[in-house]
SERO-277822 format. One line per 8 residues: number of its first residue (from 1); their letters; for each residue z negated, x negated, y negated of N, C-alpha, C. Coordinates in Angstrom, 3 decimals. Atoms other than C-alpha are relative to their C-alpha. Example, Ala and Ser with C-alpha at 12.3 -4.5 7.8 and 13.67 -1.06 7.14 Angstrom:
// residues 2
1	as	0.000:-0.890:1.190:-7.800:-12.300:4.500:0.000:-0.900:-1.200; 0.060:0.820:1.190:-7.140:-13.670:1.060:-0.730:0.770:-1.090
This chain:
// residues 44
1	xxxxxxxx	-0.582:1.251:-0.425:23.668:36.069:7.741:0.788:-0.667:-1.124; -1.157:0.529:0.887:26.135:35.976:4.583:-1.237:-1.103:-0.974; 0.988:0.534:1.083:22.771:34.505:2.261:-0.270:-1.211:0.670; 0.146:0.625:-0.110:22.564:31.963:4.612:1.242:-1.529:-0.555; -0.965:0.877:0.749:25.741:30.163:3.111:0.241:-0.151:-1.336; 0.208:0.251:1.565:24.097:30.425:-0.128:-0.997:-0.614:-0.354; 1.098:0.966:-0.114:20.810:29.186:0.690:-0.369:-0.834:0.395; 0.464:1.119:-0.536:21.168:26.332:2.705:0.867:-1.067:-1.064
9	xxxxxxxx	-0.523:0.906:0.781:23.772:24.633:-0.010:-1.004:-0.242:-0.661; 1.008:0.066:0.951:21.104:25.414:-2.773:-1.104:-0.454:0.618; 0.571:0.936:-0.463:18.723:23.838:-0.548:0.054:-1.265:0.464; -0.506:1.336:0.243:20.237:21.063:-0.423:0.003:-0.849:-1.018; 0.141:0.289:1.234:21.106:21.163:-3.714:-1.730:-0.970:-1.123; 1.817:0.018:0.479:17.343:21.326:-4.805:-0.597:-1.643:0.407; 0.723:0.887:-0.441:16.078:18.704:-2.345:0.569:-1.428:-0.873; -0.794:0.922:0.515:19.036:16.040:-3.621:-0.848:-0.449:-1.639
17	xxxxxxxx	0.941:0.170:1.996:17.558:16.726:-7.677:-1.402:-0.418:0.380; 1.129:0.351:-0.142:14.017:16.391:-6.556:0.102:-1.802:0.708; -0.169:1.226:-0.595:14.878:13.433:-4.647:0.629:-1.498:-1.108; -0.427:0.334:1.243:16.988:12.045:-7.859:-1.077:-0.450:-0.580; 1.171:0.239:1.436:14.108:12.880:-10.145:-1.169:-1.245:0.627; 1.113:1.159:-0.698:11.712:10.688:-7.766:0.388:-1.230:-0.015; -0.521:1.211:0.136:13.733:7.568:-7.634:0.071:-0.262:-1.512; 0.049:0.253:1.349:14.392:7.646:-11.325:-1.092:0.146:-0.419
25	xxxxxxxx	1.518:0.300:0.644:10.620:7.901:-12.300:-0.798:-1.265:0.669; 0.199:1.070:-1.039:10.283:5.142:-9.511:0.418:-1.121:-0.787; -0.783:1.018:0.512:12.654:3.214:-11.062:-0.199:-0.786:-1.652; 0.479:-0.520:1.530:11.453:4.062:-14.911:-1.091:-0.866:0.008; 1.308:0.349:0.499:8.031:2.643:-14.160:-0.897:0.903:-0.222; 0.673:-1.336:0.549:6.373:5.760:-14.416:-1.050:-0.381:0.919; 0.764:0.420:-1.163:4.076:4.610:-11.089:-0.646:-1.102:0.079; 0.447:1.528:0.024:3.056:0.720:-12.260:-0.983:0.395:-0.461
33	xxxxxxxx	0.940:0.291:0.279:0.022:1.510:-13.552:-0.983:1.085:-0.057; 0.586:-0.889:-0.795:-1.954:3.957:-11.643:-1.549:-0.026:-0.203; 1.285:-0.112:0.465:-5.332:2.917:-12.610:-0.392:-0.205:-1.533; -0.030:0.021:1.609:-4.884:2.287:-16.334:-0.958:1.543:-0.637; 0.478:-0.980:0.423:-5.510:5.612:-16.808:-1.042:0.472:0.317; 1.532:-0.518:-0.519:-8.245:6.301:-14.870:-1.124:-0.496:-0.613; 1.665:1.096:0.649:-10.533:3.150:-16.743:0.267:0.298:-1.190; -0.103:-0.395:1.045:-9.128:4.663:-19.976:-0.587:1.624:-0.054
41	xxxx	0.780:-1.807:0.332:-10.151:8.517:-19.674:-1.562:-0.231:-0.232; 1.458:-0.019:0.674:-14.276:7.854:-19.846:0.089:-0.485:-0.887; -0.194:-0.503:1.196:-13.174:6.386:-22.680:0.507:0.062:-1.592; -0.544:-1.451:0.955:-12.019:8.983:-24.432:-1.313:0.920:-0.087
């Protein structure tokens, strides 16, 4: 029972950073241009 007041912070923790990192690559532009790459790989 005691691990549960270690693992639900750090799951929290976790979700918050992942959630972070998603808005800031959102925000970055990392997501505008989703097919660029796809009509550029054949070629290569």
């Amino acid at each position: 029972m005691e691990i549960l007041y270690l693992m639900i912070p750090l799951g929290v923790v976790l979700v918050a950073a992942a959630g972070a990192a998603l808005i800031w690559a959102v925000r970055d532009g990392q997501y505008d241009d989703l097919d660029g790459v796809a009509r550029r790989m054949p070629d290569d």
